[in-house]
N, C-alpha and C positions, 0 to 999 in steps of 0.2 A: 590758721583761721578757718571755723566753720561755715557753710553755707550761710547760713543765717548770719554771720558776723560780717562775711562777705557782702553779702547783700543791705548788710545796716551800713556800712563804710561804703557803696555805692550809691546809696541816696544821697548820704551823708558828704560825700565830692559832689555831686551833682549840686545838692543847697550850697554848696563853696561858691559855686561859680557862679550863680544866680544872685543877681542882688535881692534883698531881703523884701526891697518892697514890689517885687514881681512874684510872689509867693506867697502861698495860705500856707500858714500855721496849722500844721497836722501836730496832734494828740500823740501819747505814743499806746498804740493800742487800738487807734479811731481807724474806724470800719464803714466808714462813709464821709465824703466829700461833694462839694455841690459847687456847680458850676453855675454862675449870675449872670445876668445882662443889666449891663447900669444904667442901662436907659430909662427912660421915662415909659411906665407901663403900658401898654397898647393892648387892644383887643385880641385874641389869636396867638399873639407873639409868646415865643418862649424865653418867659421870665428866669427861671433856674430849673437845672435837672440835677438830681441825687446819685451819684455814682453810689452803689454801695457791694456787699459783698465780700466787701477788699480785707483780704488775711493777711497780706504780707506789708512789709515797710512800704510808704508811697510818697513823692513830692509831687506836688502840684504848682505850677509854673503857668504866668502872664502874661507872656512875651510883648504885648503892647504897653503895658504900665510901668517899663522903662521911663526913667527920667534923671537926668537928660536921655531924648531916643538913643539908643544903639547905634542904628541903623536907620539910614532912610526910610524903608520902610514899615519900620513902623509908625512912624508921623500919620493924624491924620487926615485922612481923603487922599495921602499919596500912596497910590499902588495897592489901593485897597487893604493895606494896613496888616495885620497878621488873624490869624485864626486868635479863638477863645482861651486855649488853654491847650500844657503838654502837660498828661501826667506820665512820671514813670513810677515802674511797679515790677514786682516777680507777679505771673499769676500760673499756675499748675506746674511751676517748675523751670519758666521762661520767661527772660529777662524783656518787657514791652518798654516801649517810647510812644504813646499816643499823642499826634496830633487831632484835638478837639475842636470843633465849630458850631455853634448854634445859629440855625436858620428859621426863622421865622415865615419867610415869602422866597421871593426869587433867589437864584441864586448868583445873580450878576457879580461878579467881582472873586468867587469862591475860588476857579482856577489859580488865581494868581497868592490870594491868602495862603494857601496850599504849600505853595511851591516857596512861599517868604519864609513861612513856618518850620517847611522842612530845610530848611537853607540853615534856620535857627538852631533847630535838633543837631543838624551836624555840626556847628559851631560848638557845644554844649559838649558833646564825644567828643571832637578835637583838642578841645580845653580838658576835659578829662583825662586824656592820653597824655598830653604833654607836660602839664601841670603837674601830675597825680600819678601818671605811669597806671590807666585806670582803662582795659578795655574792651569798650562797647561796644563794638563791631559785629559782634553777635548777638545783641539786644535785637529782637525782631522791632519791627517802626511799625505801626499803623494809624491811618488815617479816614478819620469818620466825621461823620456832615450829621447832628441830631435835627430833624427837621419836624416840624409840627405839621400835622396832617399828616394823609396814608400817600405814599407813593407809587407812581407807575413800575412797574416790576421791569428789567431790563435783562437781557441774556447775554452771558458771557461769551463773547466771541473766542473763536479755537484760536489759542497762542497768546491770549489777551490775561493779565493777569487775577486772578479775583480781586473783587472789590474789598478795598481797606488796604492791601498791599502795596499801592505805590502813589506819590502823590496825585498824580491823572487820573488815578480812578479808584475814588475814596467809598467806603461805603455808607451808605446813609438810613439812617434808623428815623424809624416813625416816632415819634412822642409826642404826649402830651404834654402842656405845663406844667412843671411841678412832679414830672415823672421820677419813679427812681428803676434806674435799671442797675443789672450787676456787673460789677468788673469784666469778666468775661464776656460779657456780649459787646463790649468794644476790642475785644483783645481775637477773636475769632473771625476768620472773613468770609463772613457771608453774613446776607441781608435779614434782619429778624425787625419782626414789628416789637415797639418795648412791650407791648401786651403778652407776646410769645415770649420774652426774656423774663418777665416779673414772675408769669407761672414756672419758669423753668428754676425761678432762684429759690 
């Protein structure tokens, strides 16, 4: 088995374990995906952003639109419910797990989505190992907050890990509505406005 064969048969157990209706329908070929908010439209709020970019196989995963829920916490109003979206993906040669969030305003409740989500990711590699003899272990995880509006810039404390590397201290990108930023700028940890990603792609 080639790289690439390898990498289609690792999406391909990952959409195993996932029920079909917690998952977008990727194309084979498709080079962009987009993340929604099903709510009822609001001024400010970020309605959908365009992942694009994306060369390699990808699954896109809903960990709340479970039904029946999984898990507690995904129900809603308990425990603040789970993050937006996991995509997995190769990107420049390395195997990601991103846990995705769209934030509109505050971010009350964001800790704990965080920490559901990644409780989830490792459920998702554990079912892969044991099921499928399939393993993730060295898929890097990162964890990103898309947030509308520009953000205060924060300094990485000495011993502290960069931001996007572990659920605690995810990193968070500026966007607008309807932004599309490129794969990579979720897969790299460090802070970029999407304005700095879009000219980069």
């Amino acid at each position: 088995m080639n790289e690439q064969e390898r990498l289609n048969h690792i999406i391909k157990v990952l959409k195993e374990v996932v029920s079909s209706g917690c998952q977008q329908s990727i194309a084979t070929g498709q080079h962009r995906v987009t993340l929604r908010e099903t709510k009822a439209a609001a001024k400010g709020r970020l309605d959908e952003i365009h992942i694009g970019s994306i060369t390699e196989p990808i699954a896109l995963f809903f960990p709340d639109k479970a039904r029946p829920m999984l898990c507690g916490f995904l129900a809603e109003g308990n425990t603040q419910k789970a993050c937006d979206a996991i995509l997995a993906t190769h990107y420049d040669g390395i195997g990601y797990l991103i846990v995705c969030e769209m934030k509109s305003g505050g971010t009350k409740g964001l800790a704990a989505q965080i920490r559901n989500t990644a409780c989830f990711v490792e459920l998702l590699v554990n079912l892969a190992f044991h099921h499928h003899d399939l393993d993730l272990s060295q898929w890097q995880r990162r964890y990103v907050v898309l947030c509308a509006g520009r953000l205060h810039k924060s300094k990485t404390r000495v011993g502290e890990p960069k931001a996007g590397l572990c659920p605690s201290r995810p990193k968070e990108i500026s966007v607008r509505n309807k932004a599309e930023l490129p794969i990579g700028a979720l897969c790299s940890p460090i802070v970029k406005n999407a304005s700095d990603s879009e000219r980069r792609s």
